[in-house]
DRENLOLO-519329 format. One record per residue: residue in three letters; x, y, z of N, C-alpha, C, O in turn. Coordinates in steps of 0.05 Angstrom, whole numbers, padded with zeros to 5 digits, always signed. Example, Ala and Ser with C-alpha at 12.3 -4.5 7.8 and 13.67 -1.06 7.14 Angstrom:
<rokes>
ALA+00264-00114+00156+00246-00090+00156+00264-00066+00156+00285-00066+00169SER+00257-00045+00142+00273-00021+00143+00258+00001+00157+00268+00023+00161
</rokes>
This chain:
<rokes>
UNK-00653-00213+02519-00650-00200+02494-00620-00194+02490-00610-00175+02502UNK-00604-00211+02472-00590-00197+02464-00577-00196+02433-00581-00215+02417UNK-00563-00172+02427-00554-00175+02400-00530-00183+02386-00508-00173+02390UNK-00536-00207+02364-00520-00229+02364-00509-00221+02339-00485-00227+02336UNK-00521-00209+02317-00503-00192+02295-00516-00176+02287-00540-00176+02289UNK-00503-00156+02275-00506-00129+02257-00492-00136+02225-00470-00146+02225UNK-00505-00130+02199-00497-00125+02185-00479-00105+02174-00460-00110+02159UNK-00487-00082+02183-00480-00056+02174-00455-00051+02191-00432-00049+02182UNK-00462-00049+02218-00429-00047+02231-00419-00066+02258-00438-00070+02273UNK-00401-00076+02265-00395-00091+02291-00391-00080+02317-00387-00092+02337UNK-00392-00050+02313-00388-00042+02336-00424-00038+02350-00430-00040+02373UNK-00437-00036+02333-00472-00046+02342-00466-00073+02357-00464-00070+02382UNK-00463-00093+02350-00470-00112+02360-00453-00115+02392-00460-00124+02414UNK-00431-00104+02384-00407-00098+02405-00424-00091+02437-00423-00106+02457UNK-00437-00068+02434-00450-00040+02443-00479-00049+02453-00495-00038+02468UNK-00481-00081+02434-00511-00092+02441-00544-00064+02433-00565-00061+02445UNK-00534-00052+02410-00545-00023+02400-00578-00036+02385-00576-00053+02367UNK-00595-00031+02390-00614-00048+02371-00626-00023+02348-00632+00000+02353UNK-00627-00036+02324-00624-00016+02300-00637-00039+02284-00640-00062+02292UNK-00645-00028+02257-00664-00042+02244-00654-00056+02230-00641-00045+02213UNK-00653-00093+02227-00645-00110+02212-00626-00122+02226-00612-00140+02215UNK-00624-00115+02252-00605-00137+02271-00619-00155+02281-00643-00155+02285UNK-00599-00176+02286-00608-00202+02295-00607-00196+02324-00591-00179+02333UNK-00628-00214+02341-00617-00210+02367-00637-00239+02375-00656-00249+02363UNK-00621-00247+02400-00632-00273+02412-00650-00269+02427-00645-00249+02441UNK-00673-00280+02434-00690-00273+02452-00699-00299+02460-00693-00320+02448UNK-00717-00297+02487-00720-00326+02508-00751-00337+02489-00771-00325+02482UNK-00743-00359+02487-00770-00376+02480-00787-00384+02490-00799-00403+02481UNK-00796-00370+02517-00808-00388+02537-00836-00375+02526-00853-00393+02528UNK-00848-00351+02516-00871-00343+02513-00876-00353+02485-00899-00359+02479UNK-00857-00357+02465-00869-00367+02436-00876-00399+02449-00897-00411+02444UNK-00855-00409+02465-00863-00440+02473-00888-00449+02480-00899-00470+02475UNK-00900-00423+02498-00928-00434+02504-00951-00426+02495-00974-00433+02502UNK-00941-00403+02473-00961-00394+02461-00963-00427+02437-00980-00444+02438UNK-00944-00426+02424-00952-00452+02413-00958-00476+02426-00964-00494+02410UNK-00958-00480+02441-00963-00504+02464-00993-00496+02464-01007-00516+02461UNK-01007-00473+02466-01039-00468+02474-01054-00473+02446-01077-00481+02443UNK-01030-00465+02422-01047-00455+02395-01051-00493+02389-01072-00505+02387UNK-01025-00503+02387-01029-00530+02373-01038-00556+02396-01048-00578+02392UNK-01031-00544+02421-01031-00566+02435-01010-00586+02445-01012-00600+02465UNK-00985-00585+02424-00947-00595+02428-00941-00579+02438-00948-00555+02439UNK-00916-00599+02452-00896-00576+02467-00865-00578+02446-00849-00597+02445UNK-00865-00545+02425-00835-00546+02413-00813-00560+02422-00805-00559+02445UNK-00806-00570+02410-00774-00569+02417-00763-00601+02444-00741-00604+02454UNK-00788-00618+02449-00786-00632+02466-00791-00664+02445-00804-00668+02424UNK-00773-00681+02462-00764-00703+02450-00791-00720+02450-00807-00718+02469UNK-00796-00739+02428-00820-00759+02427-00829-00772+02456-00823-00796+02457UNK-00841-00763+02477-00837-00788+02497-00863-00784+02499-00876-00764+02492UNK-00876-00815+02516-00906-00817+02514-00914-00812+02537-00932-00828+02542UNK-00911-00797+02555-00913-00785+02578-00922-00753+02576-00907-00737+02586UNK-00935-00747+02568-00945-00716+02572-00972-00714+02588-00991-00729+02588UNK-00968-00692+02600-00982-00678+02618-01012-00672+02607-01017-00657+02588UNK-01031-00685+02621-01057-00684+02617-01078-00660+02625-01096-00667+02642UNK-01079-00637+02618-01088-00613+02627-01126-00619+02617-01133-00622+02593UNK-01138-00619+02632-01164-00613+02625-01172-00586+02605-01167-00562+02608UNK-01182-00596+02591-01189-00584+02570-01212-00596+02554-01215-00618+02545UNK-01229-00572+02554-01256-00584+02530-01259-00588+02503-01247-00578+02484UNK-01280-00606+02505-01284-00615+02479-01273-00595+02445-01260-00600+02425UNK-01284-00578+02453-01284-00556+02429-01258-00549+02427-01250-00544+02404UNK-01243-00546+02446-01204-00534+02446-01199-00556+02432-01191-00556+02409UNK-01204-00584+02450-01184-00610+02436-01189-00611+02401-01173-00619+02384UNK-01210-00603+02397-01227-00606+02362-01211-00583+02348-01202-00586+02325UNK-01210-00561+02361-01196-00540+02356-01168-00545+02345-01159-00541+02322UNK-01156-00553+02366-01129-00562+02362-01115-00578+02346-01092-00575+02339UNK-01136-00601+02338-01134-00627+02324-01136-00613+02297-01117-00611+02281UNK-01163-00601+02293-01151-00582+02265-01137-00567+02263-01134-00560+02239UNK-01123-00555+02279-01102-00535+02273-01062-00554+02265-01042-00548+02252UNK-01072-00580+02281-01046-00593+02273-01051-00613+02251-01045-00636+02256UNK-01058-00610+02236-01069-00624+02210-01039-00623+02195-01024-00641+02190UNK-01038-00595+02189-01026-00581+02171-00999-00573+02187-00983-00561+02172UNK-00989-00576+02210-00968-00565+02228-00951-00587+02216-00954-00610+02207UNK-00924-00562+02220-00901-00575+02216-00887-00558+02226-00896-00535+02229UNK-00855-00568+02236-00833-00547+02262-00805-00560+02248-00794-00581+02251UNK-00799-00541+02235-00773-00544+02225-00753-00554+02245-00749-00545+02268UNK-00741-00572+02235-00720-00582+02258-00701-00560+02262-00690-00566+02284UNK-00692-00538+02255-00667-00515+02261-00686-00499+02283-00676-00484+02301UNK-00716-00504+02281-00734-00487+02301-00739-00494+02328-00743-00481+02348UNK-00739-00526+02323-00747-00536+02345-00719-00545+02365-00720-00550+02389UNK-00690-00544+02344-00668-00542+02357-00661-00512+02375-00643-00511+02392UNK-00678-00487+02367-00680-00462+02378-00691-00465+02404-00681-00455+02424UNK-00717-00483+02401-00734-00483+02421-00725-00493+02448-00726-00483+02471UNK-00713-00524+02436-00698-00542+02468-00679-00525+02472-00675-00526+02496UNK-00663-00508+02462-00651-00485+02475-00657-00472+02491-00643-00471+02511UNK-00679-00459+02491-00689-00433+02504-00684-00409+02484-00699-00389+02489UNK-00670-00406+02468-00668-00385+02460-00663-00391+02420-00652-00407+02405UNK-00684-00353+02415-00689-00362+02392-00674-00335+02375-00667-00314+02387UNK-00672-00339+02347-00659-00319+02337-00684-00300+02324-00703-00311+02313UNK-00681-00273+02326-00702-00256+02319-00688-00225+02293-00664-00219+02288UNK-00704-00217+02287-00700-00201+02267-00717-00173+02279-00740-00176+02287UNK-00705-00148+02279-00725-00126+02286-00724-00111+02255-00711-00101+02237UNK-00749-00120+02266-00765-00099+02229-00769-00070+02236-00771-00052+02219UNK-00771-00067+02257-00776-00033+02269-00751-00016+02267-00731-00028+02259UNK-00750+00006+02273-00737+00021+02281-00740+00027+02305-00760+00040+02311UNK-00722+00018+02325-00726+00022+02353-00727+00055+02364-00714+00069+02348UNK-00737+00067+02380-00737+00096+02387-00738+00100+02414-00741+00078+02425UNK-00738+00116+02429-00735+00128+02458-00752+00114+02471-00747+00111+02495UNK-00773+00104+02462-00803+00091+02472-00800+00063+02474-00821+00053+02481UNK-00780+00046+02469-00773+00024+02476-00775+00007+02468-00770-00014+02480UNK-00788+00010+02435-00806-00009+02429-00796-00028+02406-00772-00025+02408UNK-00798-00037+02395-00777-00054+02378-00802-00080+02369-00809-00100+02383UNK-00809-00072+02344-00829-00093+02325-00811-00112+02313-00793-00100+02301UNK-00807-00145+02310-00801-00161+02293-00807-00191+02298-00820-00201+02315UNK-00794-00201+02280-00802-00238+02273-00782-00258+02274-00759-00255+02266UNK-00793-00282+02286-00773-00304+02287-00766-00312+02263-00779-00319+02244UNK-00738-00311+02268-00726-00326+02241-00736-00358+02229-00745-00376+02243UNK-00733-00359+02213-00737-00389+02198-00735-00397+02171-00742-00381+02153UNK-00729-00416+02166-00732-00427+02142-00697-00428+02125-00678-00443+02132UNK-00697-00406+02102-00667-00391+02088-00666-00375+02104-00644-00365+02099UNK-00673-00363+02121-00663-00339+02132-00654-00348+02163-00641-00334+02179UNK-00657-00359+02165-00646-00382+02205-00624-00402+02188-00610-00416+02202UNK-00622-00403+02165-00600-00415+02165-00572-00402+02153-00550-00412+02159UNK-00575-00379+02135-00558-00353+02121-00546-00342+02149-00522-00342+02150UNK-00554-00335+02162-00556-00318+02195-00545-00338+02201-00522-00332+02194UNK-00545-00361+02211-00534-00383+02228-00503-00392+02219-00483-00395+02233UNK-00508-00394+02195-00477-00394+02170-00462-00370+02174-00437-00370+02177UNK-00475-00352+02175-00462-00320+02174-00439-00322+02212-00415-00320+02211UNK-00449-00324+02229-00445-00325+02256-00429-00342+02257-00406-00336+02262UNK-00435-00368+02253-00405-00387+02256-00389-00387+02239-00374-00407+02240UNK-00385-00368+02219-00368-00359+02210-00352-00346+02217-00330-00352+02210UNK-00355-00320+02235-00349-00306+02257-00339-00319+02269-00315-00319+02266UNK-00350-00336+02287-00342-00348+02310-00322-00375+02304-00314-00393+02318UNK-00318-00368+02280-00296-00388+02269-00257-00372+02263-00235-00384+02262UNK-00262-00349+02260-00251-00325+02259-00231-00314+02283-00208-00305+02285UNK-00252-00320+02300-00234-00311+02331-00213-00332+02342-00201-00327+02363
</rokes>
């Protein structure tokens, strides 16, 4: 986890401070296989016809097959994914209790954020 910008001030992000509406990077390895179980693909991995044959029943594979009907993985997402690491948003207000509610970026908002940063990092 860490925090990669702050809107409101730079010395948050500096300080790594988590506050509500910062961005922060977090590891993809649990969204990876949570989608790997939900659809059955593995994110972020190149076309090859070699994948791993896990036993699985009838009803999961039927399961699955309807659930990727309709699937689609934005290429800026799935470039997150072969990373390891993905950009996140906290919608919470973090407090003493540790806890910190939010959502992966995507779509206009993974790419405003992405523009915003290498902008920055164009700066230094």
């Amino acid at each position: 986890l860490d925090v990669v910008y702050n809107a409101s001030n730079n010395e948050l992000t500096r300080t790594k401070t988590l506050v509500k509406n910062c961005i922060v990077e977090v590891d993809a390895t649990p969204f990876r296989e949570w989608y790997q179980n939900h659809y059955g693909v593995r994110p972020g991995k190149k076309r090859s016809g070699d994948d791993e044959a896990a036993a699985k029943s009838r009803s999961v594979q039927q399961k699955q097959a309807k659930r990727c009907v309709g699937r689609t993985l934005e290429q800026a997402l799935a470039d997150q994914f072969s990373s390891g690491r993905l950009l996140a948003c906290v919608s919470s207000r973090p407090g003493q209790c540790g806890r910190a509610d939010g959502y992966i970026l995507e779509g206009a908002e993974l790419d405003f954020y992405k523009r915003i940063m290498n902008k920055k990092k164009g700066k230094k």
